[in-house]
Structure formats: C-alpha cells, structure tokens
N, C-alpha and C positions, 0 to 999 in steps of 0.2 A: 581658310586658315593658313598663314604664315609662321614657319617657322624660324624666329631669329635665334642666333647662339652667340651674339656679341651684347653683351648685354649694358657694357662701358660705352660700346658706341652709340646704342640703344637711347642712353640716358644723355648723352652729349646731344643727341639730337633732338632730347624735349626740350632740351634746356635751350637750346640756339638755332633749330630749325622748327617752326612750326608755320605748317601749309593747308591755307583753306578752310579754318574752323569760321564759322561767321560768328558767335558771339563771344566765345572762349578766346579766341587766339588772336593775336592784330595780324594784320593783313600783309603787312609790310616784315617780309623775312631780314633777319639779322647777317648778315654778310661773317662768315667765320673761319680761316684755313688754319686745317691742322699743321702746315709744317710750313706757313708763313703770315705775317701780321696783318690783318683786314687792310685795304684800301681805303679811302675815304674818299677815293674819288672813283665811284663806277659808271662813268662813263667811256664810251666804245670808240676806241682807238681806229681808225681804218686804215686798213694799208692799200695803196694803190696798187691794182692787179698789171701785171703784164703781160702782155698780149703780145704774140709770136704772129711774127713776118709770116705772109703766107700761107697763112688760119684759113681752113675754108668754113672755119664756124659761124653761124650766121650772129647778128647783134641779142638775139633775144638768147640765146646760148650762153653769150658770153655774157650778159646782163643777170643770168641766174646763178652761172657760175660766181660771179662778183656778189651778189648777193646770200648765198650759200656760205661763202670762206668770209663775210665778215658776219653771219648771224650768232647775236650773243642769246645765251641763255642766265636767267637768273639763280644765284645760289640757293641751294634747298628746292630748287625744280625740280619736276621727276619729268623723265624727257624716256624717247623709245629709242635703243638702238642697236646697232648689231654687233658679233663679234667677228672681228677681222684674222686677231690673231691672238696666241698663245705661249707663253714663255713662264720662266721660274718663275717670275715676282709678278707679274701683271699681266694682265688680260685687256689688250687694247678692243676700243668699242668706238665706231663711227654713230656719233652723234648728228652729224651733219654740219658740224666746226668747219674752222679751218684748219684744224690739227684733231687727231685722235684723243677717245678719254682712256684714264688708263684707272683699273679696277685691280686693287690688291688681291693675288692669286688665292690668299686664306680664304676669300669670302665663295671661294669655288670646288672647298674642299670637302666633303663629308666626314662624318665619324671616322672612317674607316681612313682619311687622309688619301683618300681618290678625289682628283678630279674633274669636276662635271661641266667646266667651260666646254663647247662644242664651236668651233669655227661656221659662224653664218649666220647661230642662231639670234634671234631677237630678243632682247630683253629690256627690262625695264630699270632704267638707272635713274639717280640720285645726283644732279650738280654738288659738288662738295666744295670746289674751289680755281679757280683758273687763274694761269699767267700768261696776259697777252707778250708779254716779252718774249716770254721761254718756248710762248706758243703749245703752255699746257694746260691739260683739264685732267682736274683729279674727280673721279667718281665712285658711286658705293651701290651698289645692288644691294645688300641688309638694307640699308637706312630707306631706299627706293618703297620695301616690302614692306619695310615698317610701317612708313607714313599712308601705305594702302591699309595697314592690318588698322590705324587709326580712325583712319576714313571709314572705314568698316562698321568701325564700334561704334562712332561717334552716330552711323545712320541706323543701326542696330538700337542706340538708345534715344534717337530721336523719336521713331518709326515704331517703336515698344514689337521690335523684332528677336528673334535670338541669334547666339553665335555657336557654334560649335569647337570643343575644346578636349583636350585629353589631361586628364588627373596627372598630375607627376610625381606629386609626392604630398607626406601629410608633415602640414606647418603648426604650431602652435596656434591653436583655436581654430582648425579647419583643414584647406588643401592649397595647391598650389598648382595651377592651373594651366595650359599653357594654350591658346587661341592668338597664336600669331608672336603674342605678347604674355609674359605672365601677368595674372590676373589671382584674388584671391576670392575663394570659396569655404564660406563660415560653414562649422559642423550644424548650423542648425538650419542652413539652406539647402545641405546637402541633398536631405531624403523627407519623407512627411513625415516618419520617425526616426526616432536616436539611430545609428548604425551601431550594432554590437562589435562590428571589428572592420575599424575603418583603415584597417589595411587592405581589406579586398578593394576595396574603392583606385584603390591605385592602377594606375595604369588601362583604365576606363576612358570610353570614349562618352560624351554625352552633348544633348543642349542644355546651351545657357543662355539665361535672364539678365541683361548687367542691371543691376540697381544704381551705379552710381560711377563715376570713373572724374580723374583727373590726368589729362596728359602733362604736366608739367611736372608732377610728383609721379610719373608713371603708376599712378594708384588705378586698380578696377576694381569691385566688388561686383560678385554673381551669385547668381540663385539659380537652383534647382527645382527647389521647390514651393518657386514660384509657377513654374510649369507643367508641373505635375498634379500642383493645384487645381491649376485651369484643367485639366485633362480630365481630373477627378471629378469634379465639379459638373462637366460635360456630360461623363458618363454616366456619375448617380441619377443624375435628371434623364438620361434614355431609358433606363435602367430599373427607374419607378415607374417610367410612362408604359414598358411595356408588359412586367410585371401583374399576378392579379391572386385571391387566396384558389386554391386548389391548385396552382398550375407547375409542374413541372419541370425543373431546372437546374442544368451543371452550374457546380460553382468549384472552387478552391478554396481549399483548408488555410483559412490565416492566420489563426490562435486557438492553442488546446488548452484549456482550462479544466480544473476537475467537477462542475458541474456541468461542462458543454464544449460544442468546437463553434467558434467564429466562422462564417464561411463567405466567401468574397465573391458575391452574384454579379459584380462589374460594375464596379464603383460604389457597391451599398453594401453591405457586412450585414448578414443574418445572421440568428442565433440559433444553433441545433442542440437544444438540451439534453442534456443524459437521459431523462425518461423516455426520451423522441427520438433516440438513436435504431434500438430495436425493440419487439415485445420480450426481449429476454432482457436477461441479467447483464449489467454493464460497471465494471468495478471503476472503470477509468480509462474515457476518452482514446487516452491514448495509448491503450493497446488496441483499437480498430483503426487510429488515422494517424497520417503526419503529417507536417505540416509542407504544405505542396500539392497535396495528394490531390485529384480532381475526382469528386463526387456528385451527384446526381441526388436533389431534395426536392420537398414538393411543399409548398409557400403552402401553409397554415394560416396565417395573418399578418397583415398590414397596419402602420400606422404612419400614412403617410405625413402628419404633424411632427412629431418626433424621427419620422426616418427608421421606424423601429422594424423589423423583419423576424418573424418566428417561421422556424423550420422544421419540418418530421423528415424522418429517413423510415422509422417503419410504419409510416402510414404508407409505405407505395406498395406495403402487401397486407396482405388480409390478415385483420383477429381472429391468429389459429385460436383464442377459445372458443368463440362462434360456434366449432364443430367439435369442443373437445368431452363433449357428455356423448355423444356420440361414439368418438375416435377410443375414451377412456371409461368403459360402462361400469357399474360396482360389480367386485368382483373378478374384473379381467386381471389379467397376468401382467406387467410393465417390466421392464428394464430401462435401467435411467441412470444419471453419474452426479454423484453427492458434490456440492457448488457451497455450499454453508453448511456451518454447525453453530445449532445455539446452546444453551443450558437444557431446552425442552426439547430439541429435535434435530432431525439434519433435512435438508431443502436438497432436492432432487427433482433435476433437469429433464422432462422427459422427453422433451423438445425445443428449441428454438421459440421462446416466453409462454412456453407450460411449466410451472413446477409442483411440486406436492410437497407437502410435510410428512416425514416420518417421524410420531411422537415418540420419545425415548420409550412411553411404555409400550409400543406398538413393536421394539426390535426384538423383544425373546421370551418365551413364556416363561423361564424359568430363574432368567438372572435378574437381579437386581440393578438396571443401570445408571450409574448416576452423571453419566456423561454419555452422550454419542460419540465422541471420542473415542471410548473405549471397545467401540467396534465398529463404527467406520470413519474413513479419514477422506479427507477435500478430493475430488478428481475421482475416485473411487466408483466402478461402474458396480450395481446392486440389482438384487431382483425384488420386487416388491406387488402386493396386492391392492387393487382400487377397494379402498373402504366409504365413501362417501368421496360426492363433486359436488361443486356451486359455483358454474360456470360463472352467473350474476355476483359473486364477490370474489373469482378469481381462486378457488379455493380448492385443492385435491388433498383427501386425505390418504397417507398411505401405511401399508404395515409389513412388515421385515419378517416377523417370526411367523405369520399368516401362510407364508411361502412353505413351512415344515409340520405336519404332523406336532397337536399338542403333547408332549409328551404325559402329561399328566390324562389325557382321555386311555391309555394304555397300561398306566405304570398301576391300577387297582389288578388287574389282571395280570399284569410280570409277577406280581409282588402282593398276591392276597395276606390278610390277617392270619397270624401264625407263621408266617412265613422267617426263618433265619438267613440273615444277610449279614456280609461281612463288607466291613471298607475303613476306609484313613479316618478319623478325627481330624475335619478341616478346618475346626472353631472350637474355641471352650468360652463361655461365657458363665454369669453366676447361676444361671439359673438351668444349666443342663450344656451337652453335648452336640454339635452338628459333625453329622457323618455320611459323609459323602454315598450318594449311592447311583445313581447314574448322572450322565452328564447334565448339570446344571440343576440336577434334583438333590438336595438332602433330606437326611430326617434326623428329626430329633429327639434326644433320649432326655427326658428331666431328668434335673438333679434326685427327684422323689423314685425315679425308677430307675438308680444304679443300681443300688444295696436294698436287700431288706430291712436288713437290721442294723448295720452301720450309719451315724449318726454325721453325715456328710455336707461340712460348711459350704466348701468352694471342691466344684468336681477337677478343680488340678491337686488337690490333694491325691488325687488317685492317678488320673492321665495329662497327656501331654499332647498339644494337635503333632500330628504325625501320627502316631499309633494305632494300629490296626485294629480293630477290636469287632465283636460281632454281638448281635442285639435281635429280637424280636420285632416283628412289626404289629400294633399295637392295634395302630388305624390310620386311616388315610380321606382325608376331607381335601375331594379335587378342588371344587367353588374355593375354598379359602387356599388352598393348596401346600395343607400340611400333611405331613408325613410324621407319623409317631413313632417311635422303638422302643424296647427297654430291653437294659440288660441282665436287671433282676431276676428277667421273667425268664432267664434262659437255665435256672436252676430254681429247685422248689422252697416255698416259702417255710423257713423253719418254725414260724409262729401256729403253722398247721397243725404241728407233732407237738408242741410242746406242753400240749395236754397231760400227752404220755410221757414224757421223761417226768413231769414237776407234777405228782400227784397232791391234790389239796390235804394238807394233814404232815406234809412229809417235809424234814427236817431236810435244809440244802442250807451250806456255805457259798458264799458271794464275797466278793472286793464291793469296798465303796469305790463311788465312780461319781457320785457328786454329791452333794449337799444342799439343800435350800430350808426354810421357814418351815414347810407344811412335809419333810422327811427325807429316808435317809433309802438313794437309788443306787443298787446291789447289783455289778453285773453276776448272772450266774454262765452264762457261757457267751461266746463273740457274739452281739448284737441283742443277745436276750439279759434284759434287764428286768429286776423286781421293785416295789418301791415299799419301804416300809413306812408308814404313816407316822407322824409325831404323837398320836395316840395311841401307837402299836410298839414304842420302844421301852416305857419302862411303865408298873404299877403306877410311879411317881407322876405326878403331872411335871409334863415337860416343855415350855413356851417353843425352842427350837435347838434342834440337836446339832448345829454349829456352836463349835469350842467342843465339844464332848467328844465327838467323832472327826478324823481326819479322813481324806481321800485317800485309798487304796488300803485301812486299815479291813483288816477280814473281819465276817460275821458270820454268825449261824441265828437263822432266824426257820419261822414255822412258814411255808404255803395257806396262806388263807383261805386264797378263790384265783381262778385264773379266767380272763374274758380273750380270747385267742383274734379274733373280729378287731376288736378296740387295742388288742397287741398290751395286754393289762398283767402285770404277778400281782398281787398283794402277798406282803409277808408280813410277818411278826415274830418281835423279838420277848414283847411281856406276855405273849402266850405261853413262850417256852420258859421263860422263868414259871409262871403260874404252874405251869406242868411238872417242871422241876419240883418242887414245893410240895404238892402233891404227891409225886412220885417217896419222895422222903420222907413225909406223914403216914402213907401207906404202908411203909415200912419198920418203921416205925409202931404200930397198932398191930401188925403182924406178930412184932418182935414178942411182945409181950405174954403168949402161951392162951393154956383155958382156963387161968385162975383169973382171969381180964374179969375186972367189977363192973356192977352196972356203966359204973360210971367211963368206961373205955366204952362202952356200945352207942351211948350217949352220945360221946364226943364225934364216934365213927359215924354217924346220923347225922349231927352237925355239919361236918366237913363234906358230908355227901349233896346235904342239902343246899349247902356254899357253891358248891361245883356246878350242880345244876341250875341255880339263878343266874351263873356268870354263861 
C-alpha cells in the first residue's frame, strides 16, 4: 500500500499518463508538461561528446559514457534513481541522463512538514517532462507510487486477489478508504451485518476485495464482505465435518434473545435455549451471559440440511432430581429462598433446578391468606417442611406453618370451657363479634349471646372494633377451628328469676313496646317483656289492637302463665276488667244488709255460677 496526498496530481495523471494496462489503457502514453507546451516532435536530439586530449579512457568507456548522456527516456515512464542532492525546492535525482531530474521538495515532506529526501538513496521516479535544450527533466516520486499502487489493483482484480487499506473516514453510503489510492467501501460490503456505529470502523486497518475499479474516473469499489464470506463459508464447512450430537465445545455468545442465546461454534450459530441453560429457573438469558462471553456447550442435535445446531449448558451436569427423594425425604427440615409468587403459593429454591411449592394454605394455621404476598416476599430465605416429592413430575410439596407448633392442638387446654378471657374486638360483623385471643386465633361471640334480654339488630349498636371487652368461652372445635364466647353468659340469665318477681295472678304495669295483629308486647322491666293476646284485651271481640293502642302508652294487665325455657309472660288486660266487675257486684250484694230477698241470693248464685264457667 501506497500512500499519495496529492490528489490533483493524482487525477492529472489518469487523465494523461496511463502505463501498461493491456486492455483498459492504450499503450502509447500522451506526452504532457506541466509548465511547458507538448512537443510534437519526440525525437532525440544528439549532441556530440568531447573527448579530452590525453584521456587514458579506453573506446569502450567512452562509447558508454556517450551512450549514457544521450539515453532518453519516455514521458510517464517510471525509471529507478538516486538522490544526489537536496535543497529548498528540489531534490535532484540521477536518472542516468545527461542532466539531472529534479523532484519538487513538497513531495518529500511528511504531515509534520519534515523532510524525508536522504542523499544516495534509490527511489522510484516518474518522467514528467524534459527539455533537451535546457538540458532538464522534471520528475514526480507520488505520481511514480501511483501508477505502482495501479499496477497493483489492476493484478489484484485480475488475479481475484486482495489489497489491504485503512478506513479514513465514513462518506455517504459507506467509507472511504485509502489503499495507496482512495477507493470506496459500500455500508453493505462493510461487515456480514449492519454495523451499529459505523464510527468505530474508522481508522481500521483491513483486507479488501475490489469488485470493480476505473482508472480514468479514478473510481474503485471494495468489499469486505466478500472475504469474510469466503472465510465463513470455509469454516462452517470444517465446522460441521468436525462437530457430532453429544460432543462438547466452546463457543462465543453472538445474540441474546429472550428465549435463548445464539452461540458461534466457528462458523455455525447454535442455539442454547432457555430451558437448556440450566436445571433451575432462568428469567432472561441475559443475566447469565454477554455477548462476547466464551462458553463451553454440549451439541444435543444436528441438522446438517438446514445447518440447524441445538445446544444444552445443563446437560454437562447431572439431573440433581435423580437424587432428590433421597436428598429431600417427607418430613425433612429445608431451608430455601422464595424465586415466585403466584395467587396459590410461593416457588422455593432449594437448589440449583429443585423447587417446591408452598400452597398458600400450607403458610399458617391460623390466618387466613389470601395472598403469599402477605407473608413472604421474592429473594426471601424461609424454612419450610418436605410434605410430599415426585421426583417423576418434578414436584416438592412444602409447608411454612409445619415449621411451628399447631396452635390450636394447645389452645383447648390454655383456654378450657368456662374459662373468662379478655381482648380487642378485631371485627364486627352482622351476625356477632371476633375477639382477638392469641396470635392469629379469635373467637367468636354471636349476636344471640351478647344480651339476654336485649333485642340486638346489628352488635355495633352496642361496640365498636377496638374495645376491650371480656366473654366466656363457650366451646372450642379444633377440626373446624372454631372458637366460641359469650358475653351474656358472664352475668346470670334474668328469665331464671322471673318466676319469682311476676307471680301468675298478680297485677303488673308495662309500656307498650310494639304492636302487631295477633297483640299488644309489654315491657315489664329491661329485656323482660310480656305479650298480651288480641283475645286477652277486651270482653269485646277485637280483629287487632293497632289504632287503639300506641307505643309507649302504659298498661296494667293480669299475669296469666309464665314459661321461663321459652322466655314466655302471658298477660291479660279483659281478666282484670272481668275482675273489676266482679269485684263491684260483690259489693254491691254486700251493700244490701239481712232483709236481702230471695231474690239477692238468687242473683248471688247466678253470678257465682258465671264466675266459675269462665
């Protein structure tokens, strides 16, 4: 590789020097001086030599010297010659003329404007133009390099050879290349795929392919990947020949996808799927690899028609389930680090592709879980009990609250029948109380056994969750794992006594307290109520004693019968008229003395015998 930096001179020399192409180029160079008008006639002037008196030279001396000082050379010839000497503007060069050639001093200058003429050295020059007159020859060292760096490409593209070039810069639609000569490289010759940042490509050294070149438009086009091809092409084919399924082999990470990593076994791309990575859990590729990485797989299958390659990574060690009925018997003890959470459970790791299930109702005897969420979280190391394995489907069952003591095989003997406990109201609901009594155990009071006698719709009419209150324990059913209290039961049932306060016969005032069709319900003290019958309110026949009676109006009615079991008063209000009645009859026939006629004894028989039917 040659590099030229005159690029004007460069293109002057396609256009009017071309040397040696055989079909491209004619043969016959153009005669051209830069700082005088072509000749038309190039034919070779001789001058006759003189010879000095007393020359001990012999004829054959002076016959080469005389043929030396008139040897012409032709314009755009590349000739070898040395440097003699060095000055500001030119660097003279023995051609073997009969005058020196002289080479512009710029063409000897580097970047850095040092320069690199050396006195003696040989180099390779460029005829440009001569004046047998003047007895001068103008020469070019670039344009000499040029027409080698031509000569080059030209057997390069003959020969389906390559050349070597360094990137200089990136051009519209590719690179720009520099092999002696700029040359152009298309973005899709570049690489076998797209380059993501075809900045790094700069300033790279590489081989090239020319596909096509013109020297008179100074055009070349190159390929890369044309040769990367071939190389590729080479390797796959060694590649499959040596290759076979079980065998074992590094390769490099090409592409991480999220079902698999590509991996490059030397020229063929295998595929290591996610389930083939290892026997555990694998969320995504690439947090085990990157791409570059050099890995070690073990060839599962071939298809050498399609070229296809499947790969394992934990097929190069053993199915730890194999051993893990063994390793995990029912009933052992584990520790293991929670990896998922579903609706039903959490997935616990207890090795490198052993996991278990712990079913949500496996975490605690006493709570209700509706998430594993709510008591364990991802990453989270646990202890946990082997409840059942199935090595054959992969399968460990495990259990969290197994790890502690049932609370419930203890809590009948903390807390026998009879027993008074106090604690929070952690829930009210309609149909009774939940009150906390040890951890994760409640019991519950129904709404039927707050009050005796109070007639209790919703139990927040009374409390509120928070409030401490204390209750009886009732019963205790571990299998279903309830827990009973009441707090009735923690003062005595008034309906026991109420025998003895409300004797059958005895007259007692009440408030009305409600109303219905079939009679009229009397409280007589807090929670004891009496009912009187719509047949028990007047002589009269009465359909229903709504409109006649209001709520809260007072009565006096008679005690009829009391059933204390069934929590029952009967009362009556047309007994105590009928009594009334009575009573003033009675008095009535008294009033009267002992002149009383048959007919008062009569009457007083009558009324006796009324009494007694009724």
């Amino acid at each position: 590789m040659v590099n030229h930096n005159n690029n004007d001179e460069t293109q002057q020399l396609n256009q009017n020097a071309s040397v040696n192409e055989s079909s491209a180029e004619t043969s016959e160079p153009a005669t051209v001086h830069p700082d005088k008008e072509s000749k038309p006639d190039n034919s070779v002037k001789r001058q006759p030599v003189k010879q000095k008196q007393g020359s001990g030279e012999s004829m054959a001396s002076v016959m080469n010297l005389y043929e030396e000082s008139f040897k012409r050379f032709a314009e755009g010839e590349v000739v070898t010659g040395r440097i003699i000497s060095v000055d500001r503007e030119h660097v003279l060069v023995d051609i073997g003329y009969k005058s020196e050639g002289q080479i512009r001093i710029h063409e000897f200058k580097d970047e850095d404007g040092n320069i690199t003429a050396n006195v003696g050295e040989t180099i390779e020059v460029m005829v440009e133009w001569w004046d047998d007159e003047e007895e001068r020859v103008i020469l070019s060292k670039e344009k000499a390099a040029n027409i080698k760096v031509w000569e080059a490409i030209k057997k390069s593209y003959d020969e389906e050879g390559t050349v070597q070039g360094v990137i200089t810069n990136r051009v519209k639609g590719g690179f720009s290349v520099d092999i002696g000569v700029q040359a152009f490289l298309p973005g899709s010759q570049a690489d076998l795929r797209p380059i993501r940042n075809m900045d790094d490509m700069v300033g790279k050294t590489f081989d090239f392919k020319i596909l096509k070149y013109n020297r008179k438009r100074s055009n070349i086009v190159l390929s890369r990947r044309t040769i990367l091809e071939k190389e590729l092409k080479e390797k796959r084919a060694a590649t499959l020949a040596s290759i076979h399924e079980d065998k074992e082999i590094e390769g490099t990470v090409k592409n991480i996808t999220e079902y698999g990593v590509f991996v490059d076994l030397g020229g063929v791309d295998g595929l290591l799927h996610i389930t083939d990575i290892s026997w555990g859990r694998v969320k995504h590729p690439s947090e085990l690899f990157s791409v570059g990485d050099s890995i070690k797989v073990k060839i599962l299958n071939i298809d050498l028609e399609s070229e296809r390659v499947s790969l394992g990574m934990k097929q190069l060690t053993e199915d730890p389930w194999t051993i893990a009925a063994e390793k995990y018997p029912v009933g052992s003890r584990v520790t293991g680090k929670i990896v998922s959470l579903t609706d039903y459970g959490a997935f616990v790791e207890l090795e490198e592709g052993i996991e278990g299930l712990i079913h949500v109702s496996e975490m605690s005897w006493t709570r209700k879980i509706r998430h594993p969420s709510k008591v364990v979280s991802v990453s989270e190391a646990v202890e946990a009990i082997v409840l059942d394995i199935k090595p054959d489907s992969r399968r460990i069952s495990l259990g969290m609250k197994q790890v502690v003591p049932n609370p419930w095989d203890v809590i009948s003997e903390k807390y026998p029948v009879g027993t008074t406990i106090e604690g929070k109201i952690k829930n009210i609901t309609d149909f009774g109380l939940f009150i906390g009594i040890d951890e994760g155990i409640d019991g519950l009071v129904h709404i039927s056994d707050i009050s005796w006698t109070k007639r209790i719709k919703h139990p927040s009419e009374l409390y509120k969750k928070g409030d401490v209150v204390q209750a009886i324990v009732l019963d205790i059913e571990k299998e279903s794992e309830r827990f009973s209290l009441g707090i009735k039961q923690l003062t005595e049932d008034p309906w026991q006594t109420v025998a003895e306060r409300y004797e059958v016969g005895k007259e007692i005032t009440g408030t009305v307290t409600n109303l219905t069709d079939f009679g009229i319900f009397v409280e007589l003290e807090e929670g004891i109520e009496g009912l009187v019958h719509v047949s028990e309110i007047s002589k009269e026949k009465i359909k229903t004693p709504i409109g006649k009676y209001n709520v809260g109006d007072v009565l006096t009615a008679k005690v009829m019968n009391i059933n204390s079991d069934e929590r029952r008063i009967g009362l009556s209000i047309k007994r105590l008229e009928i009594e009334d009645e009575q009573n003033l009859l009675s008095e009535y026939v008294n009033n009267m003395g002992p002149a009383t006629s048959t007919f008062g004894e009569i009457l007083r028989e009558n009324l006796q015998e009324k009494l007694n039917e009724e």
